[in-house]
VOSE-629955 format. One line per field, with one value per atom (N, C-alpha, C): residue number from 0; residue in one letter; atom name; x, y, z. Coordinates in nm, 2 decimals, m for minus. Last residue first. Example, Ala and Ser with C-alpha at 12.3 -4.5 7.8 and 13.67 -1.06 7.14 Angstrom:
BEGIN
sedren c(1 | 1 | 1 | 0 | 0 | 0)
seke c(S | S | S | A | A | A)
nunu c(N | CA | C | N | CA | C)
east c(1.28 | 1.37 | 1.29 | 1.32 | 1.23 | 1.32)
north c(m0.22 | m0.11 | 0.00 | m0.57 | m0.45 | m0.33)
up c(0.71 | 0.71 | 0.79 | 0.78 | 0.78 | 0.78)
This chain:
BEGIN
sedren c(88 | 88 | 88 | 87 | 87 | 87 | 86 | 86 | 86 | 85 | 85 | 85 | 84 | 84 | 84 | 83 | 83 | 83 | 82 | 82 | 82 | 81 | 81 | 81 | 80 | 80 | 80 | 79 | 79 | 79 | 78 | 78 | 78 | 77 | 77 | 77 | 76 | 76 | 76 | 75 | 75 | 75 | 74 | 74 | 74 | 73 | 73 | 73 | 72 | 72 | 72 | 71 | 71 | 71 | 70 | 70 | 70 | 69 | 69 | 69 | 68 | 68 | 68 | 67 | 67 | 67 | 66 | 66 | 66 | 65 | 65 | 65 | 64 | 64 | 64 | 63 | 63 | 63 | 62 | 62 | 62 | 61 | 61 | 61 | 60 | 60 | 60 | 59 | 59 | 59 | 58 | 58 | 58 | 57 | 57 | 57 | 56 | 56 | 56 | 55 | 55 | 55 | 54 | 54 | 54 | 53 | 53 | 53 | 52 | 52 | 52 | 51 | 51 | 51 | 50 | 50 | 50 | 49 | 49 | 49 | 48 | 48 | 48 | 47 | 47 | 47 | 46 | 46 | 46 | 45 | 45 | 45 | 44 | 44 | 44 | 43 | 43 | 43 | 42 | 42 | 42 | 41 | 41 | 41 | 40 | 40 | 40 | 39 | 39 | 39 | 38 | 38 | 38 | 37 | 37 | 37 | 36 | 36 | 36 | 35 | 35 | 35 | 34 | 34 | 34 | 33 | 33 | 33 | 32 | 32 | 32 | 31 | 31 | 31 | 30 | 30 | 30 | 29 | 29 | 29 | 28 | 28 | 28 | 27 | 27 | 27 | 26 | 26 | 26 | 25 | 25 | 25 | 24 | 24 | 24 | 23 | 23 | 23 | 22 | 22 | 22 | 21 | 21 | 21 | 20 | 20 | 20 | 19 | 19 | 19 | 18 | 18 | 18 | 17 | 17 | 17 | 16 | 16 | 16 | 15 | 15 | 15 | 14 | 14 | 14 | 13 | 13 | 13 | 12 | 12 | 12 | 11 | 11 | 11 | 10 | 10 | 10 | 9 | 9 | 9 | 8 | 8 | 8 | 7 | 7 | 7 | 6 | 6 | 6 | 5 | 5 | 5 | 4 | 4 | 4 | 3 | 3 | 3 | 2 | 2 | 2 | 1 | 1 | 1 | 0 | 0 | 0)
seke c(X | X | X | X | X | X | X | X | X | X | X | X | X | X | X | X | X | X | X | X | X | X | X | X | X | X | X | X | X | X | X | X | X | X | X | X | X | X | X | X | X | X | X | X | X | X | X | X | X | X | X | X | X | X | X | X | X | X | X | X | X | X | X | X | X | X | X | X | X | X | X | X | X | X | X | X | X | X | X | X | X | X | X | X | X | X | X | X | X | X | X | X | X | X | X | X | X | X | X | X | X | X | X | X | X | X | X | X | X | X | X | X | X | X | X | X | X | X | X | X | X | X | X | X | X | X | X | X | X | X | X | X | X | X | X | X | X | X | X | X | X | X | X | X | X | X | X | X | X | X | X | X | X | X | X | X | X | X | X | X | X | X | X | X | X | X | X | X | X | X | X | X | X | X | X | X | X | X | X | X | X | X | X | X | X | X | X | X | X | X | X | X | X | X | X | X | X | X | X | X | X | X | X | X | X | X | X | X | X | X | X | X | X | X | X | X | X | X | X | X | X | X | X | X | X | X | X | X | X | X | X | X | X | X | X | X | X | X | X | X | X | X | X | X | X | X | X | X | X | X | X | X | X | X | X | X | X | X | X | X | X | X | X | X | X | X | X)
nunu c(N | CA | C | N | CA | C | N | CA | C | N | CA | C | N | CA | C | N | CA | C | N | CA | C | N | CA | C | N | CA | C | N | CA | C | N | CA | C | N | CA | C | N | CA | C | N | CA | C | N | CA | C | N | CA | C | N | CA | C | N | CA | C | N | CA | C | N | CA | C | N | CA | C | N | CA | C | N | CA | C | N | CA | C | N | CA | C | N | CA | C | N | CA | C | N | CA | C | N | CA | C | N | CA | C | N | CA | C | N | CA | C | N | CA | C | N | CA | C | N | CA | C | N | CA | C | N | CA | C | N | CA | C | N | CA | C | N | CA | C | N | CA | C | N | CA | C | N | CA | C | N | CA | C | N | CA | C | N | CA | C | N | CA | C | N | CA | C | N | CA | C | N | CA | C | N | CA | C | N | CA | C | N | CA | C | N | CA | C | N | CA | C | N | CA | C | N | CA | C | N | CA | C | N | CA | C | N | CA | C | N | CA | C | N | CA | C | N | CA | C | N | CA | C | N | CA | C | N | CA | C | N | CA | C | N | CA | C | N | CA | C | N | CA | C | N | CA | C | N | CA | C | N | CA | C | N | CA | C | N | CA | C | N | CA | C | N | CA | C | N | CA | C | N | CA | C | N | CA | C | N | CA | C | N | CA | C | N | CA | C | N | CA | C | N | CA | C | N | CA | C | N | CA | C | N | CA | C | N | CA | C)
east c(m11.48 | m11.59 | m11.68 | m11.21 | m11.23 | m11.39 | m11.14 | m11.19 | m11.24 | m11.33 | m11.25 | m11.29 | m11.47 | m11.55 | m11.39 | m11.57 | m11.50 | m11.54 | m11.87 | m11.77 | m11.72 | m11.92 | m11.94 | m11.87 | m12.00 | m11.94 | m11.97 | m12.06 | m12.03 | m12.00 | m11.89 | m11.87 | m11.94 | m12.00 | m12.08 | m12.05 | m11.80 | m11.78 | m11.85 | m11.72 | m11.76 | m11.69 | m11.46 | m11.58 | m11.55 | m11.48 | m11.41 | m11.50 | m11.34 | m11.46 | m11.38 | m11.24 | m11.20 | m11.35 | m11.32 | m11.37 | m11.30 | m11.25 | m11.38 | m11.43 | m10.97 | m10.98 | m11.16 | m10.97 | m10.89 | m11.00 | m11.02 | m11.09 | m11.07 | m10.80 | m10.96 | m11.03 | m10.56 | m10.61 | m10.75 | m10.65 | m10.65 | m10.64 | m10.68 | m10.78 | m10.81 | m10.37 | m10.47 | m10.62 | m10.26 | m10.22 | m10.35 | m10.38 | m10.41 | m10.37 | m10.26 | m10.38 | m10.42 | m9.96 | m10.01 | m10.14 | m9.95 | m9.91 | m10.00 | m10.02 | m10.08 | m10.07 | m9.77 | m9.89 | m10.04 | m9.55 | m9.56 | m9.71 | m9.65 | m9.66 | m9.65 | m9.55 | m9.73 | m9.75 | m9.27 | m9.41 | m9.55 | m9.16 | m9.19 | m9.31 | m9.21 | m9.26 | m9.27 | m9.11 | m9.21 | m9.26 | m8.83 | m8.90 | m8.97 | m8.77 | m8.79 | m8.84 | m8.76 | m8.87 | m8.90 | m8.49 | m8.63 | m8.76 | m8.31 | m8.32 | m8.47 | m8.24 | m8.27 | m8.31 | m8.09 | m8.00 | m8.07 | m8.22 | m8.21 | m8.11 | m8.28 | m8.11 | m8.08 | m8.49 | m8.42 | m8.30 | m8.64 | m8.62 | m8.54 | m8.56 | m8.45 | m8.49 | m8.72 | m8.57 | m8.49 | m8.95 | m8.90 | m8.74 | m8.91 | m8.95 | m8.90 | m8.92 | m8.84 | m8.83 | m9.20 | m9.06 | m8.94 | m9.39 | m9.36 | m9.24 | m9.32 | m9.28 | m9.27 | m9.42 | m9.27 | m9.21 | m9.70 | m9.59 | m9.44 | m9.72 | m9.78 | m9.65 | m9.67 | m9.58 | m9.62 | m9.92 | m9.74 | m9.69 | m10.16 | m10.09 | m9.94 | m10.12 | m10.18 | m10.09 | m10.11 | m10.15 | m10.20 | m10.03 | m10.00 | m10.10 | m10.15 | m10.14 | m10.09 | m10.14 | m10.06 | m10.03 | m10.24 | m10.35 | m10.26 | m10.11 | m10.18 | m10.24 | m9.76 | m9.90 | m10.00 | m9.46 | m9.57 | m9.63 | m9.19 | m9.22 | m9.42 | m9.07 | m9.12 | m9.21 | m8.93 | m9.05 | m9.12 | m8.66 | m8.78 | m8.96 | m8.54 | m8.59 | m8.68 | m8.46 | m8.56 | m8.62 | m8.33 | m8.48 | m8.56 | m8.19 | m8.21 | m8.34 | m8.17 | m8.18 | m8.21 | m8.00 | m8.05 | m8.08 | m7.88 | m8.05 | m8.03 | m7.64 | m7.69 | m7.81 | m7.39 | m7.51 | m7.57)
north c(m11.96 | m11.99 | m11.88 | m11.88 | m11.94 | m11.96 | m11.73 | m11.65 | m11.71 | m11.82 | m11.79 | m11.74 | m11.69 | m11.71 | m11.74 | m11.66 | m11.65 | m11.70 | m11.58 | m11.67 | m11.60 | m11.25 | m11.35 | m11.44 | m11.05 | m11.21 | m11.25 | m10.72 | m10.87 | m10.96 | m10.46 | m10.56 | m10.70 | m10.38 | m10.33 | m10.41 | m10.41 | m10.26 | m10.26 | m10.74 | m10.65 | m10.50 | m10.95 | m10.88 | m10.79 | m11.35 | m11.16 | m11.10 | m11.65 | m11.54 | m11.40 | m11.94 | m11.82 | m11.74 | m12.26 | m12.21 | m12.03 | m12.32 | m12.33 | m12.24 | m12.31 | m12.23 | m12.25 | m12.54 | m12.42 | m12.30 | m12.73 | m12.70 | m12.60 | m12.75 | m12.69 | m12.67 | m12.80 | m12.66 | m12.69 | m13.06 | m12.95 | m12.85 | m13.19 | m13.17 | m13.07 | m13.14 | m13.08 | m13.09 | m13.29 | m13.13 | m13.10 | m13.54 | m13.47 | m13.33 | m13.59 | m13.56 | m13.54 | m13.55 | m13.50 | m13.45 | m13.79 | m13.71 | m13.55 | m14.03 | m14.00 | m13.89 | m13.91 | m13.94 | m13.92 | m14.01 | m13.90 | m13.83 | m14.27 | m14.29 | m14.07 | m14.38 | m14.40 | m14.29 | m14.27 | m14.20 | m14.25 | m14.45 | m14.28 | m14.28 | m14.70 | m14.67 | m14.50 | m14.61 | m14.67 | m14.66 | m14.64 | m14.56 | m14.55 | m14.90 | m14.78 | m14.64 | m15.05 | m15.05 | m14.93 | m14.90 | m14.93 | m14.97 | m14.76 | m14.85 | m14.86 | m14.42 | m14.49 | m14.58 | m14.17 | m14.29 | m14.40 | m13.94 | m14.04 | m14.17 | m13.67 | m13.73 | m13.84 | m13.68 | m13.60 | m13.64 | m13.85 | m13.93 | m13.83 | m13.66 | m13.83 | m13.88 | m13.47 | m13.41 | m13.58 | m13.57 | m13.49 | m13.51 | m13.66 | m13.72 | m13.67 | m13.39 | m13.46 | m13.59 | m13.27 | m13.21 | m13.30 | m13.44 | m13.43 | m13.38 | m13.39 | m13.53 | m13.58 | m13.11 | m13.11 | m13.25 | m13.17 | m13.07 | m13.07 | m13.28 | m13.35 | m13.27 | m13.06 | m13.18 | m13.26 | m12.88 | m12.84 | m12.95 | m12.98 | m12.96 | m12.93 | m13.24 | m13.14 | m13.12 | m13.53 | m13.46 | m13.31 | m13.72 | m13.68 | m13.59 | m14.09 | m13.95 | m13.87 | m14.40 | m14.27 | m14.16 | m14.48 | m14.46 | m14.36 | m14.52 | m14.40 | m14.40 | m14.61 | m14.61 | m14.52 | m14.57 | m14.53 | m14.54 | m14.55 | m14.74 | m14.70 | m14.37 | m14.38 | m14.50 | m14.33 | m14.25 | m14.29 | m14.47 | m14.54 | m14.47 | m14.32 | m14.43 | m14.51 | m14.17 | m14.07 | m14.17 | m14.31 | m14.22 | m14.20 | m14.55 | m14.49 | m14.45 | m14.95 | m14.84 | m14.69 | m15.24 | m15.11 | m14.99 | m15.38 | m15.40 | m15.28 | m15.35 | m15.31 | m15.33 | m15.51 | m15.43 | m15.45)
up c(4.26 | 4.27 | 4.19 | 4.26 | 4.12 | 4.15 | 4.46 | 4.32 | 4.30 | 4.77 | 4.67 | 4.54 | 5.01 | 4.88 | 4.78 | 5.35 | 5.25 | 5.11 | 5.49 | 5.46 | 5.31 | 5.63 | 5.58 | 5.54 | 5.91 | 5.92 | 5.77 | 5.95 | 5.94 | 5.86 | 5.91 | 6.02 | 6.04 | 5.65 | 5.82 | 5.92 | 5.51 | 5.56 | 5.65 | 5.62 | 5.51 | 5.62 | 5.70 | 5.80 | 5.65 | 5.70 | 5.68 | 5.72 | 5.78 | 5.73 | 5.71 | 5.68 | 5.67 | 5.67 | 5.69 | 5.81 | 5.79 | 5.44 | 5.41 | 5.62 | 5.50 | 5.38 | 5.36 | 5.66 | 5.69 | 5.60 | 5.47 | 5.56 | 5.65 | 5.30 | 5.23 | 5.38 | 5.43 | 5.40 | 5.35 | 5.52 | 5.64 | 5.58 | 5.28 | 5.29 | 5.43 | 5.19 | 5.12 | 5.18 | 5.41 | 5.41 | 5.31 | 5.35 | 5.47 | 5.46 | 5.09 | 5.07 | 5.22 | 5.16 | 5.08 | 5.12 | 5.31 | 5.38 | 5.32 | 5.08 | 5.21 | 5.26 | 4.97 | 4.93 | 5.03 | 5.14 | 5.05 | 5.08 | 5.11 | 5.28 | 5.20 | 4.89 | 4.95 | 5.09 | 4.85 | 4.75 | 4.83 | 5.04 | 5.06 | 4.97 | 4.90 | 5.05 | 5.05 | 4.73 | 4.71 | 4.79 | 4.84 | 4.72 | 4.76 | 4.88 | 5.02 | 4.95 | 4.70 | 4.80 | 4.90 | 4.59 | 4.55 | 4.64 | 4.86 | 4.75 | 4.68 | 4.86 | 4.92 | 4.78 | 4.73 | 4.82 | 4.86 | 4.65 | 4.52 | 4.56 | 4.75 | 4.72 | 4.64 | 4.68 | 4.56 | 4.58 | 4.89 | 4.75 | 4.66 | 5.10 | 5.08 | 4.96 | 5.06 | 5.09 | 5.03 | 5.06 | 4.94 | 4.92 | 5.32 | 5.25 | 5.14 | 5.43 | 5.49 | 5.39 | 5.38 | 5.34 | 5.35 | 5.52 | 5.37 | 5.30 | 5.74 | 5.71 | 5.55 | 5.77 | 5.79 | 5.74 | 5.68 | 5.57 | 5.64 | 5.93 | 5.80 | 5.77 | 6.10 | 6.12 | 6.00 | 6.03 | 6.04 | 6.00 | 6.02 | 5.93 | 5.95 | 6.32 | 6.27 | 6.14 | 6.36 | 6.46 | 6.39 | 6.09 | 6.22 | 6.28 | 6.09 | 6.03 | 6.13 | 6.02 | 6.17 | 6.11 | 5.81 | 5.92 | 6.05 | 5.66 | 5.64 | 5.75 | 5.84 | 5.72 | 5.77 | 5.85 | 5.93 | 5.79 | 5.73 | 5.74 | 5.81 | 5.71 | 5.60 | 5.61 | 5.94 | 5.92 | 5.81 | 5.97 | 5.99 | 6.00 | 5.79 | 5.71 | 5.80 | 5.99 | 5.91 | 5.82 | 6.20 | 6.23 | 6.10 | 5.95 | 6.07 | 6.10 | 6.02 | 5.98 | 6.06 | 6.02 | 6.06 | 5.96 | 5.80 | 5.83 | 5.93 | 5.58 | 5.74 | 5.71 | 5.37 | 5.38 | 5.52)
């Protein structure tokens, strides 16, 4: 058994605090993530590690869209500005 490891097992080792930089790269580290626990190769701790680190990743993409989604305006029929409004409100 190898104590190296690679690139994508060393992405999983970053804590919540090295969030990334914007929603893209979050939702690309989440995909990437997804991608290695469905293959279902890495050992138990390294699990665990994805799901927190997952997790984390998650609740930044969810709170860059609400805030995405709270800065949407539209323009009525007289051209102005009001904020968006989803349905369920």
């Amino acid at each position: 058994m190898t104590t190296a490891k690679s690139n994508e097992d060393l992405s999983l080792n970053k804590s919540a605090a090295e969030m990334p930089l914007n929603f893209e790269q979050a939702y690309a580290e989440l995909e990437q993530i997804i991608a290695q626990m469905e293959a279902a190769q890495l050992p138990l701790d390294a699990s665990l590690a994805a799901y927190q680190r997952g997790n984390s990743l998650l609740q930044f993409c969810q709170q860059s869209l609400l805030a995405a989604e709270q800065q949407v305006q539209i323009l009525n029929e007289r051209n102005q500005l009001l904020a968006y409004k989803s349905q369920d409100q």
